[in-house]
DODO-376655 format. One record per residue: residue in three letters; residue number from 1; x, y, z of N, C-alpha, C in turn. Coordinates in nm, 2 decimals, padded with zeros to 4 digits, m for minus. Example, Ala and Ser with C-alpha at 12.3 -4.5 7.8 and 13.67 -1.06 7.14 Angstrom:
BEGIN
+------+-----+--------+--------+--------+--------+--------+--------+--------+--------+--------+
: type : seq :    n.x :    n.y :    n.z :   ca.x :   ca.y :   ca.z :    c.x :    c.y :    c.z :
+------+-----+--------+--------+--------+--------+--------+--------+--------+--------+--------+
:  ALA :   1 :  01.32 : m00.57 :  00.78 :  01.23 : m00.45 :  00.78 :  01.32 : m00.33 :  00.78 :
:  SER :   2 :  01.28 : m00.22 :  00.71 :  01.37 : m00.11 :  00.71 :  01.29 :  00.00 :  00.79 :
+------+-----+--------+--------+--------+--------+--------+--------+--------+--------+--------+
This chain:
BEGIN
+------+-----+--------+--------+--------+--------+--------+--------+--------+--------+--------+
: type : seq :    n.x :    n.y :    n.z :   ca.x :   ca.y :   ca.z :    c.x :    c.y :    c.z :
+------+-----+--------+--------+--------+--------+--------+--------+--------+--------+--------+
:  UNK :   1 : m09.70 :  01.68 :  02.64 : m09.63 :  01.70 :  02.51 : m09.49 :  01.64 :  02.53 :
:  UNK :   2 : m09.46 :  01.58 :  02.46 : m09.34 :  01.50 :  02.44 : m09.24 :  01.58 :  02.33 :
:  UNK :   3 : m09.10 :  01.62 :  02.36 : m08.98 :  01.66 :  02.26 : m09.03 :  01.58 :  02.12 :
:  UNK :   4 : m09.03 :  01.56 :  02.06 : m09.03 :  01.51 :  01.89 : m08.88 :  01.50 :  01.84 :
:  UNK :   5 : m08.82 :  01.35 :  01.80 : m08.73 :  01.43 :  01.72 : m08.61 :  01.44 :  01.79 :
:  UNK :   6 : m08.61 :  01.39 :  01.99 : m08.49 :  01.43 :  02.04 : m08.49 :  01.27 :  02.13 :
:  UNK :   7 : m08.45 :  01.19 :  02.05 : m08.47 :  01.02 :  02.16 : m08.37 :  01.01 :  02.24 :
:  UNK :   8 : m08.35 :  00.94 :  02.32 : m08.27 :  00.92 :  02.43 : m08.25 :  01.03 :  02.49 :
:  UNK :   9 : m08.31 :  01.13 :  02.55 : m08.24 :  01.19 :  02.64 : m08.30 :  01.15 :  02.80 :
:  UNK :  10 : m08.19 :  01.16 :  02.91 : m08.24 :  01.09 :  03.06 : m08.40 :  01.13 :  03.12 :
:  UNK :  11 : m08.43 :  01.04 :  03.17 : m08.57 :  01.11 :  03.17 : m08.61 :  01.22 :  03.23 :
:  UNK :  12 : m08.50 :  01.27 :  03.34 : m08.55 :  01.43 :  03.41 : m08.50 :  01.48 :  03.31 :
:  UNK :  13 : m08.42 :  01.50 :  03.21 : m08.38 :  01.61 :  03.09 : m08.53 :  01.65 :  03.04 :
:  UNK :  14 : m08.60 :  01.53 :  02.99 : m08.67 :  01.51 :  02.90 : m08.87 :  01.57 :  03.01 :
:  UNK :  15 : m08.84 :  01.47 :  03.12 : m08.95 :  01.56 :  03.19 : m08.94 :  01.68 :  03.27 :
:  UNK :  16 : m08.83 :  01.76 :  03.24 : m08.85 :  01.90 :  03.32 : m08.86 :  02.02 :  03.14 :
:  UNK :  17 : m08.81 :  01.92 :  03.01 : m08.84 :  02.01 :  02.95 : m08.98 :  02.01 :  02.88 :
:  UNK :  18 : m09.05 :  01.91 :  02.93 : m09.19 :  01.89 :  02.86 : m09.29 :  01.96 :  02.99 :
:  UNK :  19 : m09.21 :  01.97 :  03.07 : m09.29 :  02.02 :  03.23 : m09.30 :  02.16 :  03.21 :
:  UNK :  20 : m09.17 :  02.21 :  03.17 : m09.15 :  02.35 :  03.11 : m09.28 :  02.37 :  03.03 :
:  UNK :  21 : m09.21 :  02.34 :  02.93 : m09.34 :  02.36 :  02.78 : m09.47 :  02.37 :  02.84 :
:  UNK :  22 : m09.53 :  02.30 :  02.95 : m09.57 :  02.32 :  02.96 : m09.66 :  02.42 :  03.11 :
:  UNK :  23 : m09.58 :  02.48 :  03.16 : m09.57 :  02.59 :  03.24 : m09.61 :  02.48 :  03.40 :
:  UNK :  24 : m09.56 :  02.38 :  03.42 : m09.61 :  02.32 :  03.50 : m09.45 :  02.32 :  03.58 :
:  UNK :  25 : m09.46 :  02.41 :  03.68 : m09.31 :  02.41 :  03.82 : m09.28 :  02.32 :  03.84 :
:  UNK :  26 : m09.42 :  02.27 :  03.98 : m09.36 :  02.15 :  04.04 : m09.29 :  02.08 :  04.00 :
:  UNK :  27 : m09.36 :  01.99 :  03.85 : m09.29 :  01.91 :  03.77 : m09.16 :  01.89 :  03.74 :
:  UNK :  28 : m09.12 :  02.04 :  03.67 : m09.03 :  02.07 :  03.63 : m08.92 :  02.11 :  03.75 :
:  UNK :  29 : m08.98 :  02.17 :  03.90 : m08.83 :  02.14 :  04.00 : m08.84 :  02.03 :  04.05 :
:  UNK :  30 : m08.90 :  01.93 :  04.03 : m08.89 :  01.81 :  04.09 : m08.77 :  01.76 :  04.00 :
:  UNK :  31 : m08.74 :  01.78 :  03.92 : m08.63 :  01.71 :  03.85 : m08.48 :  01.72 :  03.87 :
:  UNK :  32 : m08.51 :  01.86 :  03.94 : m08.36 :  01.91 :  04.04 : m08.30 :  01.84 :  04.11 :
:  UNK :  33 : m08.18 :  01.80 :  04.16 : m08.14 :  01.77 :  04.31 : m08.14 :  01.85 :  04.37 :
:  UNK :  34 : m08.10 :  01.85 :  04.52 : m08.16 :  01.89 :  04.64 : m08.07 :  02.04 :  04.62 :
:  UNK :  35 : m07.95 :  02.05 :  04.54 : m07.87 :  02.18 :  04.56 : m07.83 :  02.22 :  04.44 :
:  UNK :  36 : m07.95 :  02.23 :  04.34 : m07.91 :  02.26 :  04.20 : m07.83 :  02.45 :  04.17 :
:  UNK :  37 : m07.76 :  02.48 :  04.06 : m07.79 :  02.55 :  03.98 : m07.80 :  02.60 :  03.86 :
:  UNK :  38 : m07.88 :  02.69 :  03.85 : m07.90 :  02.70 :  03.74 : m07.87 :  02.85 :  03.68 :
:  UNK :  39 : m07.84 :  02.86 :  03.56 : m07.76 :  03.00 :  03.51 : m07.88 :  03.03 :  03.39 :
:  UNK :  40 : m07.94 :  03.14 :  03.40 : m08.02 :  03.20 :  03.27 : m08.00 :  03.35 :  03.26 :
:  UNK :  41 : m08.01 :  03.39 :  03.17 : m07.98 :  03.52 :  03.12 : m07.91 :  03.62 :  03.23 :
:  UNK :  42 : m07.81 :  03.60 :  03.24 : m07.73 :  03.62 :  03.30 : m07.68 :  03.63 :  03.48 :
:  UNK :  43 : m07.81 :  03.54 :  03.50 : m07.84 :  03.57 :  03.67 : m07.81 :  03.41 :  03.70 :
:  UNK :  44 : m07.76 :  03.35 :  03.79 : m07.72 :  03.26 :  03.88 : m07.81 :  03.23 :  03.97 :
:  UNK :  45 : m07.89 :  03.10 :  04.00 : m07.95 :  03.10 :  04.13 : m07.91 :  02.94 :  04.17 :
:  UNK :  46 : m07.91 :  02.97 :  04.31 : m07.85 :  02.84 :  04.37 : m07.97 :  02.81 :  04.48 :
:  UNK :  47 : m08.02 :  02.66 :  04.49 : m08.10 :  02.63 :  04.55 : m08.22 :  02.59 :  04.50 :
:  UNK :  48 : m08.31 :  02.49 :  04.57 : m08.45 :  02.49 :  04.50 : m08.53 :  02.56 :  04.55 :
:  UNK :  49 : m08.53 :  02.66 :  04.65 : m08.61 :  02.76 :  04.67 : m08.59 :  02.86 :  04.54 :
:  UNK :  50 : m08.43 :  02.93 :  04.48 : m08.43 :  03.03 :  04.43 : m08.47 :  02.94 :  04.27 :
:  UNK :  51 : m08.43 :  02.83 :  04.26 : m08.47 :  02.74 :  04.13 : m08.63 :  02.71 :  04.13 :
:  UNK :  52 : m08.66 :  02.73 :  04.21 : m08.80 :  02.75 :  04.19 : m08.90 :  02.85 :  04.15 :
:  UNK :  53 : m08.81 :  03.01 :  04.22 : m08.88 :  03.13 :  04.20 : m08.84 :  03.12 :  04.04 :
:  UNK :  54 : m08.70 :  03.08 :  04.02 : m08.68 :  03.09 :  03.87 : m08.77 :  03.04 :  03.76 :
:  UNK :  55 : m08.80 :  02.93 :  03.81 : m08.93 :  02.86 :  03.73 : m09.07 :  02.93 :  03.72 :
:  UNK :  56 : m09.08 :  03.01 :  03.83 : m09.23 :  03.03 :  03.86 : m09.24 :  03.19 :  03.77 :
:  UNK :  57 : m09.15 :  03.22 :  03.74 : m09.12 :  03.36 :  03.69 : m09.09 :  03.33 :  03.54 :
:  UNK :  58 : m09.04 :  03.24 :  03.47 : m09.00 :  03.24 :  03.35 : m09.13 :  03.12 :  03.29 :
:  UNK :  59 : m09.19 :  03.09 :  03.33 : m09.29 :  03.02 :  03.28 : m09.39 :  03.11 :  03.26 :
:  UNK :  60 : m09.39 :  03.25 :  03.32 : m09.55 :  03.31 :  03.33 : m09.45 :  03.45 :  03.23 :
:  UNK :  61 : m09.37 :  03.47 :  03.27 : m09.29 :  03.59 :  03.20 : m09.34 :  03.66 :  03.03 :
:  UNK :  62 : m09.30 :  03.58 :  02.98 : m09.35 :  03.54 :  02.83 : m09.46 :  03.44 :  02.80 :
:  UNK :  63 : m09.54 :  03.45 :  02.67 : m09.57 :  03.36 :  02.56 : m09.46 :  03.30 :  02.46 :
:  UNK :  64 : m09.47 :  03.16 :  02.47 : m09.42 :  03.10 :  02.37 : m09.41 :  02.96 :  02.35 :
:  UNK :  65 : m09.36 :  02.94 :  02.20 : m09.36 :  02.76 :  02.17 : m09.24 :  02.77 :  02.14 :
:  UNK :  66 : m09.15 :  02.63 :  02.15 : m09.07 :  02.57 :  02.16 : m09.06 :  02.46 :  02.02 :
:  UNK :  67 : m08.95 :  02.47 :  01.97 : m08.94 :  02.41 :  01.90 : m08.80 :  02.32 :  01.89 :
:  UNK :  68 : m08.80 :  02.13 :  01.94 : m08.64 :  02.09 :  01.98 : m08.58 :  02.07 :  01.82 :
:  UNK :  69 : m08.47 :  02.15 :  01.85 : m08.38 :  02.11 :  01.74 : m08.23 :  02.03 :  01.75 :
:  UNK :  70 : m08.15 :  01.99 :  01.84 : m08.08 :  01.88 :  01.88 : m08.04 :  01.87 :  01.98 :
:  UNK :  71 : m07.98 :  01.69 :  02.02 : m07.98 :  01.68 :  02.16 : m07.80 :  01.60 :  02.15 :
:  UNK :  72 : m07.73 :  01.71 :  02.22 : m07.59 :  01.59 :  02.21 : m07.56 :  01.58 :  02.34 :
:  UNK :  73 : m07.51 :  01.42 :  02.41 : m07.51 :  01.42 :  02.48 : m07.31 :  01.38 :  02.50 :
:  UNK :  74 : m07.26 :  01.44 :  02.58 : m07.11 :  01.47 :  02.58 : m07.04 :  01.35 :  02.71 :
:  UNK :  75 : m07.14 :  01.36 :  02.79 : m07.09 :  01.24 :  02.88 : m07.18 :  01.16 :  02.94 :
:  UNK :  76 : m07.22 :  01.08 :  03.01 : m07.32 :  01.00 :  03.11 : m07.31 :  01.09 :  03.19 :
:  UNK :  77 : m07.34 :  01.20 :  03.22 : m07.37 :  01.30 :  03.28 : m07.41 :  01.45 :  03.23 :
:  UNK :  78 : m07.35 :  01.49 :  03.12 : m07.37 :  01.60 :  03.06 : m07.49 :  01.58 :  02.93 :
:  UNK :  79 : m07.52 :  01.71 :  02.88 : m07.63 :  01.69 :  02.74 : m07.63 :  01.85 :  02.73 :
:  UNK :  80 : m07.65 :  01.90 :  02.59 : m07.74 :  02.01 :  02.54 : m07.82 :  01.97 :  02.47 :
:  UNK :  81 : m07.94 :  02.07 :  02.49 : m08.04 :  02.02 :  02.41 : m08.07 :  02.16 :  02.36 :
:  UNK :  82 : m08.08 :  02.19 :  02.22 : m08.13 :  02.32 :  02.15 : m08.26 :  02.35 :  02.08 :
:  UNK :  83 : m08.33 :  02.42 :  02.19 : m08.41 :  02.44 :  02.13 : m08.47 :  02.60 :  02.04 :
:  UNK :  84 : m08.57 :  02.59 :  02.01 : m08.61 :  02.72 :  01.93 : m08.74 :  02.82 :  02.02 :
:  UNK :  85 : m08.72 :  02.95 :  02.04 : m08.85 :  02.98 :  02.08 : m08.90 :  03.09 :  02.04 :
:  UNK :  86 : m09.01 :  03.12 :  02.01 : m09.11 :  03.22 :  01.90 : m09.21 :  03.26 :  02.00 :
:  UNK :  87 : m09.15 :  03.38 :  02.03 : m09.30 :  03.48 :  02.09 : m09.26 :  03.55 :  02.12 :
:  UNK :  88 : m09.37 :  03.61 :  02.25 : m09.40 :  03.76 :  02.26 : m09.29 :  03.87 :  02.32 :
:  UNK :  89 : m09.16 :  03.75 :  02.33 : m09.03 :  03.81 :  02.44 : m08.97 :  03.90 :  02.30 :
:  UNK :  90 : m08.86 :  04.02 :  02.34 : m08.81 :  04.10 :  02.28 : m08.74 :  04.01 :  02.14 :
:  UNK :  91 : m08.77 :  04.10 :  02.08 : m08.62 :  03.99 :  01.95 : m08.77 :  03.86 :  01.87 :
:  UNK :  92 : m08.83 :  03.79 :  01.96 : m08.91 :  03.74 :  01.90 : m08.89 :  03.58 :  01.85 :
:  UNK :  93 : m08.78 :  03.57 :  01.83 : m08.69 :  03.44 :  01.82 : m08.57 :  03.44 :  01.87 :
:  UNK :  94 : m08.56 :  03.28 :  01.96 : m08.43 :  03.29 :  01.97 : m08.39 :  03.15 :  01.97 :
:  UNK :  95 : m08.29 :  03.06 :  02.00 : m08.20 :  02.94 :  01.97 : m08.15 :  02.97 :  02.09 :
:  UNK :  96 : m08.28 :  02.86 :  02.18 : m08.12 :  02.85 :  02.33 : m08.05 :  02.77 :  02.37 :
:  UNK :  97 : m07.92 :  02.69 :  02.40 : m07.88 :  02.60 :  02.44 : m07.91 :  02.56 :  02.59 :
:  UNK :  98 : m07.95 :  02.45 :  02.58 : m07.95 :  02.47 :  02.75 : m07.86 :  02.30 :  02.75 :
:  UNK :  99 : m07.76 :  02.34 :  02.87 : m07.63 :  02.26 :  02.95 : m07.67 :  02.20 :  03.06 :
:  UNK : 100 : m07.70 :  02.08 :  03.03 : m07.77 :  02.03 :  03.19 : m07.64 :  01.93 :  03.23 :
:  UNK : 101 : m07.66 :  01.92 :  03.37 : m07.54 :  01.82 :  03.42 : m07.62 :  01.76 :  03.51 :
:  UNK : 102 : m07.60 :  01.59 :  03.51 : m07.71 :  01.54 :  03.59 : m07.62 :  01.47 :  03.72 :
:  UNK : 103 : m07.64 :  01.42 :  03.82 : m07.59 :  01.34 :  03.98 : m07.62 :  01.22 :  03.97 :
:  UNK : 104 : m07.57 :  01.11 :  04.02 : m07.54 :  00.93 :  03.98 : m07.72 :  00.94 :  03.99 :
:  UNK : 105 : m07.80 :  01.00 :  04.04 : m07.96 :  00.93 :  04.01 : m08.06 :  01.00 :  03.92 :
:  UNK : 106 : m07.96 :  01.08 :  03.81 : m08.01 :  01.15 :  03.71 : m08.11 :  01.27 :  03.71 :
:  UNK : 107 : m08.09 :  01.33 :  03.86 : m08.15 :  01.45 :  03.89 : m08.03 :  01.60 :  03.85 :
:  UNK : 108 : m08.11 :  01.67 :  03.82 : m08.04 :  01.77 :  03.76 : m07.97 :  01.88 :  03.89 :
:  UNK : 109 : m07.82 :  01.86 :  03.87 : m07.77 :  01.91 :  03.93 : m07.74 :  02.05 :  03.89 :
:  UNK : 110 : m07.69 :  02.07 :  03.77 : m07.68 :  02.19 :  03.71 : m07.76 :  02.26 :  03.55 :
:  UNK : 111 : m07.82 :  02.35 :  03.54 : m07.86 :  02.42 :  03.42 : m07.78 :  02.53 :  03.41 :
:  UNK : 112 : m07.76 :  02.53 :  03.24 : m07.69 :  02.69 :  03.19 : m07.76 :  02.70 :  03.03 :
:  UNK : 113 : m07.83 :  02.81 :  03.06 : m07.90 :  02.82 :  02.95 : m07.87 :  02.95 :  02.87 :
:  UNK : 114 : m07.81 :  02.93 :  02.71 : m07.74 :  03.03 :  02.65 : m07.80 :  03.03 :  02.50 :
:  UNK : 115 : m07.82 :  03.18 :  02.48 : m07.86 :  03.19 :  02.35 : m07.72 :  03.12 :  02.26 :
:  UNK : 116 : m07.75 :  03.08 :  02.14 : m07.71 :  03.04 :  02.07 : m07.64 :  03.15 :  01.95 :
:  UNK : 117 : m07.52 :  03.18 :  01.94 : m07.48 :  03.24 :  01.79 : m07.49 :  03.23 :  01.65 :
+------+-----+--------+--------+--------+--------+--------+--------+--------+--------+--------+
């Protein structure tokens, strides 16, 4: 599954969120660098060991589809991309931002992923 709708974004943005979508880890920590972090609902994990448990837990956690709604990119290193998601998690819908920061070989150095107001 390919984003729709969101062109240009680097291609680990774009393959760890289609890796996601599709509950596939590996894929999706392979796009890390070697000492990523990442920030989600309000917990911090540093590492690709703890960025991995994070993956392997939030992929199986919930049901849901994704729907991208925009992608701004702020520097040759920064991007959000907003997406939409519908399911079986509390609330049912939500709008998250997720803040990636990428390292000179476009592996993801940092995630922060925030509901949207």
């Amino acid at each position: 599954m390919t984003l729709i709708g969101l062109p240009g974004l680097p291609v680990r943005i774009q393959t760890y969120l289609d890796a996601h979508t599709r509950h596939d880890v590996p894929t999706a920590a392979d796009c890390f660098a070697p000492v990523p972090v990442v920030t989600d609902d309000g917990r911090t994990h540093h590492g690709r060991d703890a960025v991995r448990a994070w993956l392997d837990r939030t992929s199986t956690e919930y049901t849901y589809t994704t729907t991208p709604l925009t992608a701004v990119q702020h520097d040759g290193r920064r991007w959000t991309v907003t997406q939409r998601l519908e399911g079986d998690f509390p609330g049912g819908t939500v709008d998250l931002a997720h803040a990636f920061t990428l390292d000179d070989d476009g592996h993801i150095t940092e995630l922060t992923i925030t509901a949207c107001m």
